[in-house]
N, CA and C atoms as a LAMMPS dump frame, in Angstrom:
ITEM: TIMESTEP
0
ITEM: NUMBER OF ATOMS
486
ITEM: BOX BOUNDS ff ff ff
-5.0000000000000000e+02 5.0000000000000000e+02
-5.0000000000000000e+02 5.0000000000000000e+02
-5.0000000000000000e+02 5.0000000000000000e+02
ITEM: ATOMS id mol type element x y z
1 1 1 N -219.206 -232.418 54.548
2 1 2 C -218.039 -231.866 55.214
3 1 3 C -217.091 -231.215 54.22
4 2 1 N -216.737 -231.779 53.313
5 2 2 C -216.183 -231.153 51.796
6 2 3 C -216.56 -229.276 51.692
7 3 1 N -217.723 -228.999 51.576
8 3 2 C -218.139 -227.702 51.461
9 3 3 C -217.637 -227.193 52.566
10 4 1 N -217.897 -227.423 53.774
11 4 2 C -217.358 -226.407 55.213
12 4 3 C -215.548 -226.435 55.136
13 5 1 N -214.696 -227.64 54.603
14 5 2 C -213.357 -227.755 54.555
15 5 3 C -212.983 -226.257 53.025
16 6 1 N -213.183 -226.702 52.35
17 6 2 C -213.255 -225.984 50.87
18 6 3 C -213.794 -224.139 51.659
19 7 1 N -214.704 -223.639 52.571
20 7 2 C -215.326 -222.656 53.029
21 7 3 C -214.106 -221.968 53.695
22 8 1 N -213.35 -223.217 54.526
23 8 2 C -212.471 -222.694 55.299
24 8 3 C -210.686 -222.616 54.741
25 9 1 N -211.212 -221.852 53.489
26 9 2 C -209.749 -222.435 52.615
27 9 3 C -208.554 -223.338 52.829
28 10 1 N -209.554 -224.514 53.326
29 10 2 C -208.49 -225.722 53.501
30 10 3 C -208.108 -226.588 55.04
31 11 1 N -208.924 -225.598 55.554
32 11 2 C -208.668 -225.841 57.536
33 11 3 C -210.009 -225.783 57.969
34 12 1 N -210.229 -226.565 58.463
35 12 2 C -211.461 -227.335 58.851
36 12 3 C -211.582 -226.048 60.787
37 13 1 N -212.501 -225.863 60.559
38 13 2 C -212.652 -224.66 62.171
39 13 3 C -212.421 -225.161 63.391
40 14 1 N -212.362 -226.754 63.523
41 14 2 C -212.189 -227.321 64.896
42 14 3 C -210.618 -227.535 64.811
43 15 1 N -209.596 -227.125 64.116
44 15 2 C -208.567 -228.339 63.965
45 15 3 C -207.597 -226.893 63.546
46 16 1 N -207.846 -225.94 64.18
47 16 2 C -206.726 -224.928 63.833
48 16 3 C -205.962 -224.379 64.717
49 17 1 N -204.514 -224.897 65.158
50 17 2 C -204.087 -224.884 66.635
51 17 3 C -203.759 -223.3 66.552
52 18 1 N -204.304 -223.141 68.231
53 18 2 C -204.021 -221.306 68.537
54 18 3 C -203.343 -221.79 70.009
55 19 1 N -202.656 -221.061 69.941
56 19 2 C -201.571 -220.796 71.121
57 19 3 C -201.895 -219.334 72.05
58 20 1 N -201.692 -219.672 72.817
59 20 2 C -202.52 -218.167 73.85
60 20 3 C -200.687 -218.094 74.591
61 21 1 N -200.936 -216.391 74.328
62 21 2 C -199.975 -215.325 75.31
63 21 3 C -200.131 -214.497 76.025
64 22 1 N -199.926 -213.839 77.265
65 22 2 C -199.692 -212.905 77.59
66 22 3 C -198.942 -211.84 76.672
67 23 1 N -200.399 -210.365 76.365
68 23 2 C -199.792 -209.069 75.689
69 23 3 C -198.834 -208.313 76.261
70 24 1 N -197.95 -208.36 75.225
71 24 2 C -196.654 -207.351 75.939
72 24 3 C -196.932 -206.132 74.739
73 25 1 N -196.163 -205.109 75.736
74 25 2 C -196.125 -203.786 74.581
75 25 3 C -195.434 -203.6 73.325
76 26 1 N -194.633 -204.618 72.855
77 26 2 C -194.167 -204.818 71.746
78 26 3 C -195.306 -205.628 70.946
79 27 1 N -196.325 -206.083 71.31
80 27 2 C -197.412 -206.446 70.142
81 27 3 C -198.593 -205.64 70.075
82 28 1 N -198.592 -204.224 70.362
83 28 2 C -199.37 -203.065 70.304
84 28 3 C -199.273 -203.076 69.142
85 29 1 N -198.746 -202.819 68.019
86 29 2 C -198.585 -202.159 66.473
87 29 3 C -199.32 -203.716 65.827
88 30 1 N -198.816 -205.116 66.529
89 30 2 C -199.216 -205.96 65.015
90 30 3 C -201.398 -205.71 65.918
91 31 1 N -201.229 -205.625 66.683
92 31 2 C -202.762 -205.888 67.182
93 31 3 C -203.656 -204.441 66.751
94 32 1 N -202.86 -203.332 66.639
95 32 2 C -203.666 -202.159 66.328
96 32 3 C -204.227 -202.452 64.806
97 33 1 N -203.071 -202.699 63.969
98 33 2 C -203.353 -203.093 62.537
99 33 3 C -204.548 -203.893 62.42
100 34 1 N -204.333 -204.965 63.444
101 34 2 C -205.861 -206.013 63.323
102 34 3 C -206.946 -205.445 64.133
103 35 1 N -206.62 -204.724 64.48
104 35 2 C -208.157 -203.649 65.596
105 35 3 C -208.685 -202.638 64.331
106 36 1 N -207.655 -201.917 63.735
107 36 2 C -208.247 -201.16 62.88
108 36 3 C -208.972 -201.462 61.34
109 37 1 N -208.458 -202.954 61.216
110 37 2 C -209.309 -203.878 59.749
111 37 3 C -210.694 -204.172 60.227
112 38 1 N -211.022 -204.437 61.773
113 38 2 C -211.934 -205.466 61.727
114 38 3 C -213.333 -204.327 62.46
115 39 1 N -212.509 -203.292 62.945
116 39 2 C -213.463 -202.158 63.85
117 39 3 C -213.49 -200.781 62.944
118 40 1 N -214.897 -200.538 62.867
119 40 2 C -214.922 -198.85 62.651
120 40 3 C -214.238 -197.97 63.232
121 41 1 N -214.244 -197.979 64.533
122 41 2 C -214.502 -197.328 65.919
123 41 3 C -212.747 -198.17 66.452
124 42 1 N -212.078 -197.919 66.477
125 42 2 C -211.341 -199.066 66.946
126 42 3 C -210.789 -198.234 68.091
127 43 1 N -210.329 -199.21 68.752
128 43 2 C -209.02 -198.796 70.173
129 43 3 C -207.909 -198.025 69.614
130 44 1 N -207.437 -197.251 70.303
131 44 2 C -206.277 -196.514 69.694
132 44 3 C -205.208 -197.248 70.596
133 45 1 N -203.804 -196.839 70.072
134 45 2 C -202.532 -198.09 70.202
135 45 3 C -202.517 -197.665 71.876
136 46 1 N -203.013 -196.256 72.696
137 46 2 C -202.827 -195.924 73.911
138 46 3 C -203.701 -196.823 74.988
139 47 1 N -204.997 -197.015 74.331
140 47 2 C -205.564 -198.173 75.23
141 47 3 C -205.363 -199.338 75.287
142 48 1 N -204.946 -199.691 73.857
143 48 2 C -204.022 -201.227 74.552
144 48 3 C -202.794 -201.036 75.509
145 49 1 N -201.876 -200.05 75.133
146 49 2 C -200.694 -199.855 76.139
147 49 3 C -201.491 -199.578 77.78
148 50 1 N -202.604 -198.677 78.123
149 50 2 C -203.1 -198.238 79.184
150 50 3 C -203.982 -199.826 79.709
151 51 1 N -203.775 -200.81 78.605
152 51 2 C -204.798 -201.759 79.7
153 51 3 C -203.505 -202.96 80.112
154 52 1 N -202.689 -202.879 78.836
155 52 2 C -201.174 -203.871 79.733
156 52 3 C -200.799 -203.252 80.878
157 53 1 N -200.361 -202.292 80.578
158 53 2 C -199.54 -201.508 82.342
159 53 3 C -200.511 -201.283 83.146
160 54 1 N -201.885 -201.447 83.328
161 54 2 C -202.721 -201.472 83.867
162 54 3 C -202.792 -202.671 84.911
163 55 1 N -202.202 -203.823 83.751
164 55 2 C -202.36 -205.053 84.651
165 55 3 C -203.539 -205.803 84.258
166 56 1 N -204.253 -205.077 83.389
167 56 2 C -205.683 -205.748 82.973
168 56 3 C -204.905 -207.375 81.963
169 57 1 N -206.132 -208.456 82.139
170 57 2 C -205.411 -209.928 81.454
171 57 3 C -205.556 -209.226 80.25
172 58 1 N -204.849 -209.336 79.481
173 58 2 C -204.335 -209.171 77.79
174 58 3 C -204.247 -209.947 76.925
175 59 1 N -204.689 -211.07 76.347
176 59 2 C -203.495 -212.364 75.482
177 59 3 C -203.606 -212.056 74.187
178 60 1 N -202.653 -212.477 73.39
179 60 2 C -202.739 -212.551 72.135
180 60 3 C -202.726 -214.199 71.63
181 61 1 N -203.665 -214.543 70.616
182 61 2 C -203.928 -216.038 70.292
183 61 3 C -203.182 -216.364 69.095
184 62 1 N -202.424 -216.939 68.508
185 62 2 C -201.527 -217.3 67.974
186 62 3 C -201.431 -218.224 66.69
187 63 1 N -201.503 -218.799 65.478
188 63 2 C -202.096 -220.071 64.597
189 63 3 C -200.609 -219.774 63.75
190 64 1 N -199.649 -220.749 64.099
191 64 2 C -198.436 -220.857 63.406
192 64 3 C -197.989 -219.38 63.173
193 65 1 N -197.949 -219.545 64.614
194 65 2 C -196.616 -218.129 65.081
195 65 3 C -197.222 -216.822 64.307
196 66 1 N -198.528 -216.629 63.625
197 66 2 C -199.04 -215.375 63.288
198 66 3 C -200.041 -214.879 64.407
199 67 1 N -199.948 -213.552 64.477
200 67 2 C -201.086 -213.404 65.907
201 67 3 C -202.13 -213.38 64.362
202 68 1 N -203.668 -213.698 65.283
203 68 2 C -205.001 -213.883 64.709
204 68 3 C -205.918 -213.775 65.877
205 69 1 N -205.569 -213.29 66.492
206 69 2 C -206.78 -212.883 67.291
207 69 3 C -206.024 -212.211 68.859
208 70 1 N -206.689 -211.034 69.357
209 70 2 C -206.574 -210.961 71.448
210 70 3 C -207.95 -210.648 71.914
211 71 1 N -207.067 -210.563 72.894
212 71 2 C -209.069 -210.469 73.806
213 71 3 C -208.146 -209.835 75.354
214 72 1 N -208.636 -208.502 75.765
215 72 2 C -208.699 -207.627 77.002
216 72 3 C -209.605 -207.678 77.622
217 73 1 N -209.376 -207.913 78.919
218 73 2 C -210.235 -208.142 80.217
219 73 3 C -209.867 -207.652 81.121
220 74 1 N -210.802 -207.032 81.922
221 74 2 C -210.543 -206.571 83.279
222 74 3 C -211.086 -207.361 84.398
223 75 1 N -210.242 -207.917 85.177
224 75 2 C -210.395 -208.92 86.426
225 75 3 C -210.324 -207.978 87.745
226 76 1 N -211.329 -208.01 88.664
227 76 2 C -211.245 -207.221 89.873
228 76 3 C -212.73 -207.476 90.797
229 77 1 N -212.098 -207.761 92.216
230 77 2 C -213.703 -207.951 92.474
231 77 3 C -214.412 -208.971 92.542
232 78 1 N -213.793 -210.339 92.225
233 78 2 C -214.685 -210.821 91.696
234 78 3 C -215.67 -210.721 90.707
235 79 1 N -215.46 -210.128 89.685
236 79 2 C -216.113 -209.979 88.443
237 79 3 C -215.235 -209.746 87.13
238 80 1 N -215.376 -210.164 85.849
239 80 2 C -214.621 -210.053 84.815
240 80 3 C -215.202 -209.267 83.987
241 81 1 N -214.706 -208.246 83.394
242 81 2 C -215.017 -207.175 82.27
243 81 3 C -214.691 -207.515 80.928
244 82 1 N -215.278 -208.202 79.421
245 82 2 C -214.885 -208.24 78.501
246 82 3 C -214.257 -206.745 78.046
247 83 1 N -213.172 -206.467 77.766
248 83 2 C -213.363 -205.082 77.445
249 83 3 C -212.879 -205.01 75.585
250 84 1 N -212.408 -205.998 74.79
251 84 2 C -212.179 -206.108 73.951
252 84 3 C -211.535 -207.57 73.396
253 85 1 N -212.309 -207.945 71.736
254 85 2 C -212.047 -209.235 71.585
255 85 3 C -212.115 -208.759 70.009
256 86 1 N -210.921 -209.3 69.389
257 86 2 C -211.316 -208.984 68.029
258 86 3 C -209.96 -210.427 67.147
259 87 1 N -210.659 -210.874 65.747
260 87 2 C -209.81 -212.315 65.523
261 87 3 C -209.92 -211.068 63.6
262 88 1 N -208.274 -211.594 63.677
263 88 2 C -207.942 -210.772 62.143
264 88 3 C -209.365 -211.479 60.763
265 89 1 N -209.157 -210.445 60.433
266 89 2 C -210.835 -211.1 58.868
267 89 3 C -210.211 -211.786 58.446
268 90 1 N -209.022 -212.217 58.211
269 90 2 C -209.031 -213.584 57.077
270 90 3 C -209.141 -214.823 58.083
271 91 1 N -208.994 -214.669 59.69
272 91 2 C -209.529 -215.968 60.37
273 91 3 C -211.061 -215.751 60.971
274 92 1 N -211.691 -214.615 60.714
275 92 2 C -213.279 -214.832 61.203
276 92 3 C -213.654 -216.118 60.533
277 93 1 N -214.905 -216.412 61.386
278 93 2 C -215.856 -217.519 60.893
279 93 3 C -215.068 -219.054 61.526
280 94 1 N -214.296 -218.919 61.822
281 94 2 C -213.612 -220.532 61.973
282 94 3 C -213.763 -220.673 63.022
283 95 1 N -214.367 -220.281 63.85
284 95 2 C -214.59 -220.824 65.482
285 95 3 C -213.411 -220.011 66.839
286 96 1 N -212.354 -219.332 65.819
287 96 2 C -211.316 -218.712 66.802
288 96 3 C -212.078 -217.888 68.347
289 97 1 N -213.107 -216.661 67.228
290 97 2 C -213.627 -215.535 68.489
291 97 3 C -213.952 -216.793 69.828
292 98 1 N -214.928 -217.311 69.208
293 98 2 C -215.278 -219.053 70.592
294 98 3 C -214.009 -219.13 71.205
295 99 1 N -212.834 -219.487 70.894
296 99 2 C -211.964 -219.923 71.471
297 99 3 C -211.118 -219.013 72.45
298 100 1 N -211.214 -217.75 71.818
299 100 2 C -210.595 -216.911 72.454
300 100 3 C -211.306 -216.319 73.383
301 101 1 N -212.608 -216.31 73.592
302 101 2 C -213.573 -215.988 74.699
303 101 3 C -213.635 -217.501 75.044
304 102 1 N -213.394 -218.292 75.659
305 102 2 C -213.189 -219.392 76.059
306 102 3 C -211.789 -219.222 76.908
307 103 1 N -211.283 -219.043 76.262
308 103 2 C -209.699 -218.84 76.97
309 103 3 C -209.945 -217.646 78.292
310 104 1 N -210.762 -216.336 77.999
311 104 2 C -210.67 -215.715 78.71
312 104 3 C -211.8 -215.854 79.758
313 105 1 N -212.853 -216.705 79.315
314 105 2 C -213.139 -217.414 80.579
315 105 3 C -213.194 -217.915 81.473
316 106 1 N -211.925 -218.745 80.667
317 106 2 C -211.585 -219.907 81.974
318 106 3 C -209.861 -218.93 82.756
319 107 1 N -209.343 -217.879 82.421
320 107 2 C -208.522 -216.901 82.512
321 107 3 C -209.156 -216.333 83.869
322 108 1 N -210.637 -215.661 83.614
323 108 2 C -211.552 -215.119 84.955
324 108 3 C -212.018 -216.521 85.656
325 109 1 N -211.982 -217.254 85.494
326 109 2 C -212.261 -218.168 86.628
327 109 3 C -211.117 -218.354 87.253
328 110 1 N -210.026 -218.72 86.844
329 110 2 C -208.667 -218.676 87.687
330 110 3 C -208.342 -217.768 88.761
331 111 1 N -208.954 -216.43 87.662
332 111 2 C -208.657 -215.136 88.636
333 111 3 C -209.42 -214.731 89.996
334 112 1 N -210.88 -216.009 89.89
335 112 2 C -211.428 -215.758 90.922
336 112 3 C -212.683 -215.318 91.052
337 113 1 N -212.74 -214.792 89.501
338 113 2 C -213.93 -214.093 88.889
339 113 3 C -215.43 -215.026 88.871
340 114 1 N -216.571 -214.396 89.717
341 114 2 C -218.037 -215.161 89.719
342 114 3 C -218.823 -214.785 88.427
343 115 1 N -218.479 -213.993 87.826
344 115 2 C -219.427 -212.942 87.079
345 115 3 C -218.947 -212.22 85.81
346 116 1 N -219.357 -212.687 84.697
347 116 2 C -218.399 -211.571 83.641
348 116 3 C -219.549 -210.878 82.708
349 117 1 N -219.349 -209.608 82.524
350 117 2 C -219.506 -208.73 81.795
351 117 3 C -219.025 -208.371 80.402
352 118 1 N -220.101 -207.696 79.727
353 118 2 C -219.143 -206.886 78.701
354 118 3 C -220.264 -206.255 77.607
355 119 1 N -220.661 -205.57 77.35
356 119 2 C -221.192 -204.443 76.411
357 119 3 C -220.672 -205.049 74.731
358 120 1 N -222.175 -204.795 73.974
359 120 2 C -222.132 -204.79 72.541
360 120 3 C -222.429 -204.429 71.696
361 121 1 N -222.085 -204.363 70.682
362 121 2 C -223.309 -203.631 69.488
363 121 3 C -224.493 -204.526 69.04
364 122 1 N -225.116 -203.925 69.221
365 122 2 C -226.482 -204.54 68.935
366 122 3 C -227.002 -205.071 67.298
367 123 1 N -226.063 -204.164 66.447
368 123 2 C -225.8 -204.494 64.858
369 123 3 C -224.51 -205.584 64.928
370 124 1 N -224.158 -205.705 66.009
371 124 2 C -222.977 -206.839 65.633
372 124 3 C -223.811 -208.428 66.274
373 125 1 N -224.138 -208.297 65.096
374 125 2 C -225.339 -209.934 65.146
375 125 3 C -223.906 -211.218 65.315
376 126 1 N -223.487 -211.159 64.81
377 126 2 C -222.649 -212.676 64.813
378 126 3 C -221.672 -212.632 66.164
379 127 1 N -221.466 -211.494 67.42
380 127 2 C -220.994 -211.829 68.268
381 127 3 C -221.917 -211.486 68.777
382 128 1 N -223.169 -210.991 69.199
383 128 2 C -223.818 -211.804 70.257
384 128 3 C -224.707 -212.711 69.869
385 129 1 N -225.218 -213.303 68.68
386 129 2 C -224.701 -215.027 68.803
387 129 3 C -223.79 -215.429 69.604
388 130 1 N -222.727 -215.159 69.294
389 130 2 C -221.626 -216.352 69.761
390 130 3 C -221.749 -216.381 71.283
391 131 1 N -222.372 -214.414 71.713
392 131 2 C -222.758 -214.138 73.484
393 131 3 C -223.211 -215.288 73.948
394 132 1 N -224.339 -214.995 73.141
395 132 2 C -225.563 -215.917 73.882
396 132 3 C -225.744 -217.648 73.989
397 133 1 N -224.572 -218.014 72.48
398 133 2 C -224.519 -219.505 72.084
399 133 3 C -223.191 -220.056 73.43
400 134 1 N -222.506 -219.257 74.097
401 134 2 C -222.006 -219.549 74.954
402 134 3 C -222.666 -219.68 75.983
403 135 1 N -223.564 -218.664 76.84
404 135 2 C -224.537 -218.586 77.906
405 135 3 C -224.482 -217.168 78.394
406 136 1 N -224.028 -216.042 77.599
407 136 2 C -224.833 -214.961 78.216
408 136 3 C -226.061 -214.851 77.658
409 137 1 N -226.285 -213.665 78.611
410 137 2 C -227.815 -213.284 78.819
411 137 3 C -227.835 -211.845 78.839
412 138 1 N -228.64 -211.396 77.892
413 138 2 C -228.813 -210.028 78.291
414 138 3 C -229.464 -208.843 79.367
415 139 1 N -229.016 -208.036 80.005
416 139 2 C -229.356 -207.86 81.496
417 139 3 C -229.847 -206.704 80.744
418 140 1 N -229.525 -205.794 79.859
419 140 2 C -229.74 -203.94 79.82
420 140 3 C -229.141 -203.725 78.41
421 141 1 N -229.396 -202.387 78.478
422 141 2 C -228.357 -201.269 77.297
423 141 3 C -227.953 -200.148 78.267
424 142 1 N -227.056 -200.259 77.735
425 142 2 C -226.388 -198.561 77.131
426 142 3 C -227.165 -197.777 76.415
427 143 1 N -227.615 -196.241 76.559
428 143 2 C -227.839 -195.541 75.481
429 143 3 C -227.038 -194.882 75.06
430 144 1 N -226.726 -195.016 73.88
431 144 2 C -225.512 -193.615 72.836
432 144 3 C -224.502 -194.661 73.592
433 145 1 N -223.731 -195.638 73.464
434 145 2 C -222.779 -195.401 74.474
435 145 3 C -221.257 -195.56 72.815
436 146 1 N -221.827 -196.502 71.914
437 146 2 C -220.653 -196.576 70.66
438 146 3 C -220.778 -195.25 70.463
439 147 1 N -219.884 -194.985 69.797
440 147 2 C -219.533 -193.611 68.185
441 147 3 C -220.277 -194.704 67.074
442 148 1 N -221.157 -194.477 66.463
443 148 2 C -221.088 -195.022 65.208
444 148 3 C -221.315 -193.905 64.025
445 149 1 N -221.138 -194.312 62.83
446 149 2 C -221.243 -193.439 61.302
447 149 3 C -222.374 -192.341 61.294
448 150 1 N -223.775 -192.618 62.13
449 150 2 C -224.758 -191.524 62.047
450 150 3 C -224.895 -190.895 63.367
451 151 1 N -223.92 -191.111 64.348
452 151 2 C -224.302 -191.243 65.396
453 151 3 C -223.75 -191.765 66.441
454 152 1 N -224.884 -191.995 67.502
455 152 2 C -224.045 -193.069 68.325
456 152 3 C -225.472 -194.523 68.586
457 153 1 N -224.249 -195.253 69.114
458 153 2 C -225.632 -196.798 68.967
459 153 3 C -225.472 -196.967 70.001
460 154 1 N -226.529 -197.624 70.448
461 154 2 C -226.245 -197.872 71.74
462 154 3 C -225.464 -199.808 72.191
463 155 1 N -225.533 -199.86 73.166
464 155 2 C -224.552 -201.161 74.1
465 155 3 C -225.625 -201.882 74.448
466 156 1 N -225.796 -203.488 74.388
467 156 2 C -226.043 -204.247 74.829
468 156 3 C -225.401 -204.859 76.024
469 157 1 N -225.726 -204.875 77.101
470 157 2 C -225.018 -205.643 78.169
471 157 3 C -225.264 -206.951 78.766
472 158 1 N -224.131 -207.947 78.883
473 158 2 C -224.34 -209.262 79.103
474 158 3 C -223.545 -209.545 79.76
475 159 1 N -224.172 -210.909 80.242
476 159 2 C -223.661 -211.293 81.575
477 159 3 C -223.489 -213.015 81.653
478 160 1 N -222.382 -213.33 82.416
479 160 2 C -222.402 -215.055 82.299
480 160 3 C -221.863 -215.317 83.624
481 161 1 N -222.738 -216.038 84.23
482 161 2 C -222.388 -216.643 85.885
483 161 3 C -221.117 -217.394 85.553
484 162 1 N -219.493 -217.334 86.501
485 162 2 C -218.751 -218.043 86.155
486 162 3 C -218.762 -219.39 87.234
């Protein structure tokens, strides 16, 4: 246990309290900053503003009053849309992304939601792990559907009965 404490400069991954909010438009700028460290391709500051006034669920996750992670969802229908989840790089690896797709799970079940969705990169190996170590399943792709560096990549799509 020593090595995983020492890994996690000092904070052990189960034992790091996050506080969940509702996104307001005054935390567009600290969340773009952490969209644009952790994404090539990132959201621009208009689609986070276009998915709050939208009404789409928003939260920002919290670890001693610093944001470190949000996660955007679209609830409608009975079905939930991951539409974005991203935890700042100096807290990857500690179990947060889990928590914060956890939060917005149990967020679409409240809402009513049977069914959630959400598209991935197929080079982003360590979140769909985390897809699949939760219980999605992969249904399809996307073709071309990212921008990536040579190109475009395509979307993995997954799915989790709520």
């Amino acid at each position: 246990m020593a090595a995983i404490y020492d890994f996690y400069a000092g904070r052990q991954p189960d034992i790091v309290p996050l506080a969940f909010r509702p996104m307001a438009a005054e935390d567009v700028e600290t969340v773009i900053v952490l969209e644009r460290e952790i994404y090539p391709f990132p959201w621009t500051p208009g689609n986070f503003r276009d998915a709050i006034q939208a009404g789409n669920s928003c939260w920002i996750a919290e670890a001693d009053g610093e944001t470190v992670g949000y996660g955007v969802m679209l609830v409608a229908a009975g079905e939930a849309h991951l539409l974005n989840l991203g935890v700042a790089r100096p807290w990857q690896r500690k179990g947060l992304g889990r928590r914060i797709l956890q939060h917005l799970i149990r967020s679409a079940r409240e809402g009513s939601a049977e069914i959630m969705y959400l598209e991935v990169r197929p080079s982003n190996l360590p979140a769909l792990a985390l897809y699949e170590d939760i219980g999605f399943t992969q249904i399809a792709k996307r073709r071309n559907y990212y921008p990536a560096h040579d190109g475009r990549e395509d979307a993995v799509i997954m799915t989790l009965p709520l």
